[in-house]
N, C-alpha and C positions, 0 to 999 in steps of 0.2 A: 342640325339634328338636335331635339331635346332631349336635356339630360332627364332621365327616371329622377322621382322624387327620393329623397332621402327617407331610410326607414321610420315611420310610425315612432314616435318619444314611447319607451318600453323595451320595442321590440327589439330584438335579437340581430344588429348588423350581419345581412351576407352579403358570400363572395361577386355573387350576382352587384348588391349595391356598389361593394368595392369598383368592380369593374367598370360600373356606370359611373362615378364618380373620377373613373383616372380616366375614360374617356380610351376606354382597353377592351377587349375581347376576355370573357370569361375565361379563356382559356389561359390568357398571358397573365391575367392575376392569377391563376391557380399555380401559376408557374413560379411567378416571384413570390409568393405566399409560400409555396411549399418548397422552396430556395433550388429550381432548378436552374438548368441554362439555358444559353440561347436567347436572352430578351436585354434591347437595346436600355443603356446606360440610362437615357429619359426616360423612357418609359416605367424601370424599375423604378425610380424617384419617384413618377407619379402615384403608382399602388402602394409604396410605401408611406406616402402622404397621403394616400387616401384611407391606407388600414385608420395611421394615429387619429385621420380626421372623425371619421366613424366609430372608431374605439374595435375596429373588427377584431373578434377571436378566432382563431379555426377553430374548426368539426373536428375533433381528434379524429373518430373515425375515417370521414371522410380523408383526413391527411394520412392516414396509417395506408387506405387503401393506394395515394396515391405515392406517398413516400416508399412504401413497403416497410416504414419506423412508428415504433412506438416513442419513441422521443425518450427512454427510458434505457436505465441499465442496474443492473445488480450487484451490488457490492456485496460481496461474502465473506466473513470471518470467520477463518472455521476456529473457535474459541469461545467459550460461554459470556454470558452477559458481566458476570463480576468481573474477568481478566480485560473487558473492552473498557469498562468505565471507571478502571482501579490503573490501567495501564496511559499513559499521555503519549506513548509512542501512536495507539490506534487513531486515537483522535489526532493527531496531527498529519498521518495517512490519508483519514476519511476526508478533512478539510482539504488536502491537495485534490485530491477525487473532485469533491463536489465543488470547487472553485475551476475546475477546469471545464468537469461535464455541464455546467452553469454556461461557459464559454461558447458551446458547442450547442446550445438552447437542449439540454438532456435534462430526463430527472436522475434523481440517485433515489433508490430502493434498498435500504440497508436491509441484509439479513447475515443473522447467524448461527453458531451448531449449538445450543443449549444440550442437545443430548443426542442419543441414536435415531428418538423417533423424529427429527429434524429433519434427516437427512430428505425422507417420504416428502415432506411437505416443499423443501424447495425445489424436488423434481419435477414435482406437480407444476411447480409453480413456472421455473424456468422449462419446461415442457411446453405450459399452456399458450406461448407466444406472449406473455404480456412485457418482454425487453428486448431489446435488441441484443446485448449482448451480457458479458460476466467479467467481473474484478474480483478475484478470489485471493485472500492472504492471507497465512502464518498458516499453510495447510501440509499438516504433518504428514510423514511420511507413508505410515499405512490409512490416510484418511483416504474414505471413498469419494470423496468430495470431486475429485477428478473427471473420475466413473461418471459421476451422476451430469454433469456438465456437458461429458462427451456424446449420454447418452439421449439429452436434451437436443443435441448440435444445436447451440449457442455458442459463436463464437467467444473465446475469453481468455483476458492475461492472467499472469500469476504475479503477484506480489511473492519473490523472492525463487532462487533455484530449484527446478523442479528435482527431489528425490524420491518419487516414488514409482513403482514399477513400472516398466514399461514407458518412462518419459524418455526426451530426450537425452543420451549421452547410452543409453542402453543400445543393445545391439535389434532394429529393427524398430524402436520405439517411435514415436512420431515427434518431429519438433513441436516444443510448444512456448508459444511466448512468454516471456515473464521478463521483469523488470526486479534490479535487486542491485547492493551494493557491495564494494569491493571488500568484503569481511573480511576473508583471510589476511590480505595486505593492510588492511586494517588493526588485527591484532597484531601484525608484526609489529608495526611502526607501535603500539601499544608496549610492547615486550623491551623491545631495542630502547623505546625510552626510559625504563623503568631501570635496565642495564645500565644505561649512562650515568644515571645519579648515583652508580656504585653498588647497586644491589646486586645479592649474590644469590638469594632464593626467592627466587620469584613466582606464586602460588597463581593458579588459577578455577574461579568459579564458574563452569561452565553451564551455558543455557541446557534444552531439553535435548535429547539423545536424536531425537526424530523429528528436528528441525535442520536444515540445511546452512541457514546462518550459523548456527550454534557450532557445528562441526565442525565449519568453514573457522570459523572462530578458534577452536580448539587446533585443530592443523596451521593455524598463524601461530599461533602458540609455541608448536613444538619444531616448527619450522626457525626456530630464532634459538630453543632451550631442547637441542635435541634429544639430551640424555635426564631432560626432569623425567623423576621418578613419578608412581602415580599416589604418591603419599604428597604429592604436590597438586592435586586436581581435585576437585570436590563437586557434586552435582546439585545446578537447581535448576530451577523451572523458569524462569524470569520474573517471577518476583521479590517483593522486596522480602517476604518472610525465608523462603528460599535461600536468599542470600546469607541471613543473618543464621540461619540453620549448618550451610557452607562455610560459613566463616568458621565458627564454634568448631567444626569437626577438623578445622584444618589447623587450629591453634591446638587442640588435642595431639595430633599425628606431629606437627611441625612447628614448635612453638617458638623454635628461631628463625622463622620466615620473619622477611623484611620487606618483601612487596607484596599486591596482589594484584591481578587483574581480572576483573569481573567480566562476561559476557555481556551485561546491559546494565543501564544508572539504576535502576531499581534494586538489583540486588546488591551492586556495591554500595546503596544508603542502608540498605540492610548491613550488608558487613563495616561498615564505618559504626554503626551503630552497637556491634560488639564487642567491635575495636577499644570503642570508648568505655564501654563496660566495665573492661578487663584491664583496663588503668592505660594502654595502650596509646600514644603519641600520633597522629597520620600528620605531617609525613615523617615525622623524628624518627619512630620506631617502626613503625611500616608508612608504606608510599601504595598510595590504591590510584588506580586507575579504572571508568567505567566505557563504556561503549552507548554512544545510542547520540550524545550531547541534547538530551530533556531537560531545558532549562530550567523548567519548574522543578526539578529535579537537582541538575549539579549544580546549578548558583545557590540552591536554598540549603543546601550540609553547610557542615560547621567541620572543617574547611570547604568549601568552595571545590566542588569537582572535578581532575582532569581525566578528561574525556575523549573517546572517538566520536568526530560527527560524521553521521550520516543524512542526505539531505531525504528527508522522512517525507515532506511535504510534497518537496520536489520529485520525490521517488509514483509516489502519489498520482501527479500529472502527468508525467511520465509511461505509467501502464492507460489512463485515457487516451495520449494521444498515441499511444500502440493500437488501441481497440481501435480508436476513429479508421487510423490506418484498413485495418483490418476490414470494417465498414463498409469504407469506403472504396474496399476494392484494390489500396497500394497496399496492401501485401497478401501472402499466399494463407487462406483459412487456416486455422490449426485442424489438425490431425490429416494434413498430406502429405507430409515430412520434408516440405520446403523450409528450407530457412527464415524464419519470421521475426527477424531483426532484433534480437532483444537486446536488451542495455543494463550493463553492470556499471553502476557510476560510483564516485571516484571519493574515500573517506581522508580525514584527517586529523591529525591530534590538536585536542583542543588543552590548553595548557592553564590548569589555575592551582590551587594551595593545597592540593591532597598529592600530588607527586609533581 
């Protein structure tokens, strides 16, 4: 049998040449091209050595119809653009995301909530089929963001415990996947070290109210210090200005505190920063401790950061390969109220020259 001539120099390799060239049925290239099963170990070899020899691309279309995938997925921050590009924890997220959906031949489609009228646009969006599925994180507690997801049916994990109405742990709510880290047992092991070195009053600057980390954060807290008073607690947001805001009010209330423990590295460089201000010694006269371990962060104070790490990156890859899951059919869609395996992994103190 003669082989078909190889595409015309210009034109556009198809699957048709593919096939003619591995010396396969159009169909059995369509098959290893579009990564299904069922076709012998040779065979796949050959249309694989015949895509690279051709230089073949798929027909997105054509592969979306045969895949039922876009090859795509949504990453969402419900958070404005200044807190993603000012914060190293996102980006260190976003890179676990797209080093993994990379693995999995996916794109990454960042979006995120710059304001109310946002919300419209990415229902549209994640409505109009152009992803397969959703990576949503830091999504506060009254955020609609859920809502607009559910109402999509786009599959999708959460970056971190879900607290808002109607999720899982409510009575009737539906399970929903999410991926997040051991915080509370986190600020313990945070507290209890700070005890050790002898301190007797140990302050804490708690994240935002309507974040689930943060709480989680504040309940390790008082889980270790159960009768700190609330002349020992200060509120910020997660960043560094925050922090340095918290700090100040809490040397005002409490100006013989000797420790502190921040909810994340950004605000304890904030409050290190007032520290220093106010003539103040870290770790002499107070001993800080931050949460998050942002290198770019705790190695660059003056002292040297100790820290809770959490693996951020890792956390990352982690909710991709829950979606694949998800995908792929091993495990049960979100909003059926089956179990859908999520994963709380495991933090630790990170020890350097601030406590």
């Amino acid at each position: 049998m003669s082989r078909k001539p190889d595409p015309a120099p210009g034109s556009r390799p198809t699957l048709e040449a593919v096939a003619a060239r591995a010396g396969v049925s159009r169909a059995t290239a369509s098959r290893v091209v579009n990564g299904g099963a069922g076709v012998r170990p040779p065979l796949v070899d050959k249309v694989r050595r015949a895509v690279e020899e051709l230089g073949y691309v798929p027909n997105h279309a054509a592969r979306t119809l045969v895949t039922r995938r876009n090859g795509a997925v949504a990453v969402i921050i419900a958070e404005p653009e200044f807190r993603i590009f000012s914060d190293p924890f996102f980006e260190q997220q976003v890179r676990g995301i797209s080093r993994e959906l990379t693995a999995h031949d996916s794109q990454l489609v960042l979006l995120w909530v710059e304001g109310p009228g946002d919300y419209d646009r990415i229902g549209r969006y994640l409505g109009g089929g152009h992803v397969d599925g959703a990576l949503a994180f830091s999504v506060h507690n009254d955020d609609g963001l859920p809502s607009i997801i559910g109402r999509a049916q786009v599959p999708a994990v959460f970056g971190g415990r879900p607290g808002w109405p109607g999720a899982s742990g409510t009575p009737g709510g539906p399970a929903v996947p999410y991926v997040d880290a051991d915080n509370r047992g986190g600020a313990r092991e945070a507290v209890r070290h700070l005890l050790s070195l002898g301190r007797e009053r140990v302050a804490h600057i708690a994240g935002p109210r309507d974040l689930t980390s943060a709480m989680d954060r504040v309940d390790g807290y008082r889980d270790v210090l159960l009768d700190a008073g609330p002349g020992l607690i200060a509120q910020g947001d997660f960043t560094e200005e925050s922090g340095a805001r918290a700090m100040a009010e809490l040397l005002a209330r409490r100006p013989d505190l000797d420790a502190v423990f921040a909810a994340n590295d950004l605000m304890a460089s904030g409050a290190l920063r007032v520290l220093r201000e106010r003539g103040l010694r870290v770790p002499e006269d107070v001993a800080l401790v931050g949460f998050d371990d942002m290198t770019s962060i705790a190695e660059a104070t003056d002292p040297p950061l100790t820290t809770v790490r959490q693996d951020v990156e890792g956390m990352g890859r982690l909710m991709v390969r829950l979606l694949m899951r998800v995908l792929n059919g091993r495990e049960t869609e979100p909003g059926t109220g089956s179990a859908p395996g999520s994963v709380i992994t495991p933090t630790e103190l990170v020890r350097r020259a601030s406590a």
